[in-house]
N, C-alpha and C positions, 0 to 999 in steps of 0.2 A: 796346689791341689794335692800335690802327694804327700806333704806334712800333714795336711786333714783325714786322707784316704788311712795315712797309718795310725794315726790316733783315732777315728771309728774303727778299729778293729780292737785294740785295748788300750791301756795306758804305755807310756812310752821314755825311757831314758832319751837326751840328748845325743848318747853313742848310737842307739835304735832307729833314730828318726835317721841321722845321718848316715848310717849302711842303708837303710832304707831306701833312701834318695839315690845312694850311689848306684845301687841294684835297679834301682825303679828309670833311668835316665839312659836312655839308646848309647849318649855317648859315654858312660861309664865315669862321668863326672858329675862330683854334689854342687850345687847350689851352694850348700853351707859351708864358706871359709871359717865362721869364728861364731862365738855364742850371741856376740852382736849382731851380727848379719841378720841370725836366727829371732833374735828376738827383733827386729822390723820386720821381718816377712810375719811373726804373729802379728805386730798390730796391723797389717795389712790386711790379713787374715779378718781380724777385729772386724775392719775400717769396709769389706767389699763386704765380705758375709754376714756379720754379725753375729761371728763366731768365735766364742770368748777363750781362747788359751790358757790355762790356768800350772802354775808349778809344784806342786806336792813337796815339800822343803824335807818332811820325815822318809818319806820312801824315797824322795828322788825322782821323782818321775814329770811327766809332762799329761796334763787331759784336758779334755774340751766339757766344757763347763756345761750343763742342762740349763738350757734356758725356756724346754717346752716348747719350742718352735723346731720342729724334728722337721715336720713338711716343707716345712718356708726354707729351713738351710738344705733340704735335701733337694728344693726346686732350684734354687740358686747355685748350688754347686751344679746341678745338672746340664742348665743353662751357662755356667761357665767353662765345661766341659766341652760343650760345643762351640762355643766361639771360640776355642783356643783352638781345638781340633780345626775348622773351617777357615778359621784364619792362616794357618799351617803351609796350605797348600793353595797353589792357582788352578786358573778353571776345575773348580772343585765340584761344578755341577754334571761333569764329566762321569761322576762315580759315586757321589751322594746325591743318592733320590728322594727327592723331596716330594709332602704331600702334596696335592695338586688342590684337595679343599682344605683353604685356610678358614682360621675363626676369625670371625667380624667379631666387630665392637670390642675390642682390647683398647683402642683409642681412648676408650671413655675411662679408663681403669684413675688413672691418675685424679681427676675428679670425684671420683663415686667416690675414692679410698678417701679424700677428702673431706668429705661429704659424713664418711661412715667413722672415723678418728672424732670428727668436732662432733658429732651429735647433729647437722645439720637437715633439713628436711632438702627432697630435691623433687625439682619438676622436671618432665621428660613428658615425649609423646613415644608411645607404644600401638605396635602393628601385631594384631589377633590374626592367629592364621586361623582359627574357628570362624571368626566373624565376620573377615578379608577387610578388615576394619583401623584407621588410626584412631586413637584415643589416646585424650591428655591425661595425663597421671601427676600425682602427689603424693609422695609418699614418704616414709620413713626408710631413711637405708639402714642394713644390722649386716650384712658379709655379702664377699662376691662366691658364686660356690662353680668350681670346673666339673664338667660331667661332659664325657666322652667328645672329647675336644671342643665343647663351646662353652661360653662363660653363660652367669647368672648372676645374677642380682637378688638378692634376697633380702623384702622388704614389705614395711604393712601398709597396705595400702590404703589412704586418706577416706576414699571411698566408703569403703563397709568394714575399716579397720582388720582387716584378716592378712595374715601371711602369706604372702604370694613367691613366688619367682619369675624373673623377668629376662628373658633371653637378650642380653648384650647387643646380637645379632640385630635384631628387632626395634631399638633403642634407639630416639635424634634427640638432637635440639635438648639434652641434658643442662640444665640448670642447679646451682645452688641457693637455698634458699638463705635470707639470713635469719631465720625464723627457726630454732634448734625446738628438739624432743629431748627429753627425758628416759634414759633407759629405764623400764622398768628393772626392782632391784634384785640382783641373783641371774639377772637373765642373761646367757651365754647363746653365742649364736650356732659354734658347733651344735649343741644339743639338737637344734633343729630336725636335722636330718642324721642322728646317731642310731636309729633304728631303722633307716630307710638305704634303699637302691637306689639312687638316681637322684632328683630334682622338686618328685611328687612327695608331700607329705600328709598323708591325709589324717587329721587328728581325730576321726572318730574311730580309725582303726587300733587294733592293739600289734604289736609286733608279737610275732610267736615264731616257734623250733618250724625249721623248713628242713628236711633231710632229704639228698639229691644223691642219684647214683650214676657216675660220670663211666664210660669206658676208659680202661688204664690211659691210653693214647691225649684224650683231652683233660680228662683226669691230672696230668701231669703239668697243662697251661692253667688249669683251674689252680693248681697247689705252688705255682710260681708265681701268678698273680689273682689272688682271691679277689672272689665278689665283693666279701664287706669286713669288715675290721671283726666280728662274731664269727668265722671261718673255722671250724675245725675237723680234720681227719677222722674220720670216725671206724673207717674199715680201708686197707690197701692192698689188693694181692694183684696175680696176673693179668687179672680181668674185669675189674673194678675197685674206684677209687670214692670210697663212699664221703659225703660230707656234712656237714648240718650249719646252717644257719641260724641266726637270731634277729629275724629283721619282720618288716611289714608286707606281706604278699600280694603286693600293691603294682600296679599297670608297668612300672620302668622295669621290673622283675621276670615279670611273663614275657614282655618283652626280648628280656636278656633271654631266660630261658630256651624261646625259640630260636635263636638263631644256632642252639647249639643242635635241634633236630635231634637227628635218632640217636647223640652222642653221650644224652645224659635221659633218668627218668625220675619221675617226681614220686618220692616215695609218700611222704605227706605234705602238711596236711592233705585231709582229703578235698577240702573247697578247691584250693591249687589245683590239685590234679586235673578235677571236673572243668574248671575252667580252662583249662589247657587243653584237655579233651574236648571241648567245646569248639575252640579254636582251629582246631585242625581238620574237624569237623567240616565249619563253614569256609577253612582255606581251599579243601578236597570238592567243596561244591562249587566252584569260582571256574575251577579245571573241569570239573564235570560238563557245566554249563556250557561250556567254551568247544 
C-alpha cells in the first residue's frame, strides 16, 4: 500500500520508494530487503489491484502505468485499506462505528458484471415503490452505477426499450439469459450520466451553468468533496464560497440542494431557483397546517 501511496504522489527512484517505506512503517523498518523482493511486491501489486508498475530505464525512475481505471484502483485500494486496518486489531467494533444501513443487493454484483462483460440479456423481478408492485423485467444490462450508498443497475429495458435504473436493493430471482444484445456502436455507458446528479437522466433535458453560493463553513465540505466532476470555484472570501456547475437541474439535484438549507443559495438558473422556492413554500405549509 505504501509503494502505491508514493508513486500517486510522483514518480519515484528505488532509493525513494525505500526511505519512503522506512519513514512510512511505525516500526522504522522497510519491507524492502533487495530489488527482488521489490519487484514481487509490484507484481502483487499487478496481481490484487490491477495496477501496472512500470521502470523508466532513461530517467530511472519507477510509475504507475494509466490504465483509465482511476475509480476502480482508487475503490480497491480503499477497500484494502480497510481490511488491513480492521484486521490489525481485535474487538475492533469497540472503536470503529460502523454504518447501521447497509446496501442490499451487492449479492447480485458478481452476476450482473457477468451479465454486462458478455453482452448477455438478464431477467429479474423488480419492486416499484411508486406502484407498491413486483414486476418481471428483461432487460439489457450496460453498468452498475453507486449513488449515495446504494447500487444501480443501469439497463434498457425489454419493455418500451428506454434506459432505466434499477435499484439493487429492490432486485430477486436475477437470471442470465443466453440470448446476448449487440451494443450499439460508440456507445459508452459512463456518458449516460456525465451531465447528471444522481441516478435520474432525463434525456429531454439539456444540462446548463448552475451557479451556487455556499457559506465559507459548507463551502469548504462542498470544495473537498464536489457535487459533480463540472465543479468549479468561482469566488472564495470570508463569507462565501461561490461555485458553478455544468449538469441537468434535474429532481436528485434539488434534492441535494435542500438538504443544505439556509447554507447555500441558488444564484441561477432562474427555473431552479423558482422551483426551490416552491418547495419550501409547500414544506412551510405542512408545519403551518400542523
Amino acid at each position: 500500500m505504501l509503494i502505491i501511496k508514493r508513486l500517486q504522489k510522483s514518480n519515484a527512484t528505488f532509493d525513494d520508494i525505500s526511505d519512503y517505506l522506512i519513514n512510512g512503517l511505525a516500526s522504522g523498518d522497510s519491507f524492502i530487503e533487495s530489488k527482488r523482493t521489490f519487484q514481487r511486491d509490484v507484481e502483487d501489486i499487478r496481481s490484487l489491484f490491477n495496477i501496472d508498475i512500470q521502470f523508466d530505464f532513461r530517467r530511472k525512475v519507477y510509475f504507475i502505468e494509466d490504465d483509465g481505471q482511476e475509480d476502480l484502483n482508487s475503490r480497491l485500494l480503499e477497500a484494502f485499506d480497510t481490511f488491513n486496518a480492521l484486521n490489525m486489531a481485535e474487538n475492533v467494533s469497540q472503536f470503529v462505528l460502523f454504518e447501521k444501513r447497509k446496501p442490499r443487493g451487492t449479492e447480485h454484483f458478481p452476476i450482473l458484471l457477468q451479465a454486462i462483460k458478455g453482452h448477455h440479456l438478464v431477467s429479474f423481478t423488480y419492486f416499484k415503490f411508486e406502484m407498491e408492485e413486483f414486476t418481471e423485467r428483461f432487460a439489457e444490462p450496460y453498468a452498475l452505477k453507486e449513488f449515495k450508498g446504494r447500487w444501480y443497475l443501469i439497463a434498457k429495458d425489454a419493455k418500451d426499450n428506454k434506459i432505466k435504473t434499477f435499484g439493487l436493493d429492490r432486485i430477486t430471482d436475477v437470471e442470465i439469459s443466453k440470448q446476448k444484445y449487440k451494443p450499439e456502436p460508440g456507445f459508452e455507458a459512463t456518458l449516460i450520466f456525465k451531465d447528471c446528479f444522481g441516478i435520474i437522466n432525463d434525456e429531454d433535458m439539456e444540462a446548463e451553468e448552475i451557479l451556487l453560493s455556499f457559506t465559507r463553513f459548507q463551502g469548504q465540505y462542498i470544495k473537498s468533496y464536489p457535487l459533480h466532476e463540472s465543479q468549479e470555484t468561482l469566488l472564495e472570501n470570508d463569507n462565501e464560497i461561490r461555485i458553478r456547475l455544468f449538469v441537468k437541474p434535474i429532481w436528485d439535484l434539488q434534492m441535494e440542494l435542500l438538504s443544505y438549507g439556509e447554507a447555500v443559495k441558488i444564484i441561477s438558473p432562474e427555473d431552479l431557483k423558482e422551483a426551490m422556492i416552491e418547495t419550501y413554500h409547500n414544506s412551510l405549509k405542512i408545519y403551518k397546517l400542523g
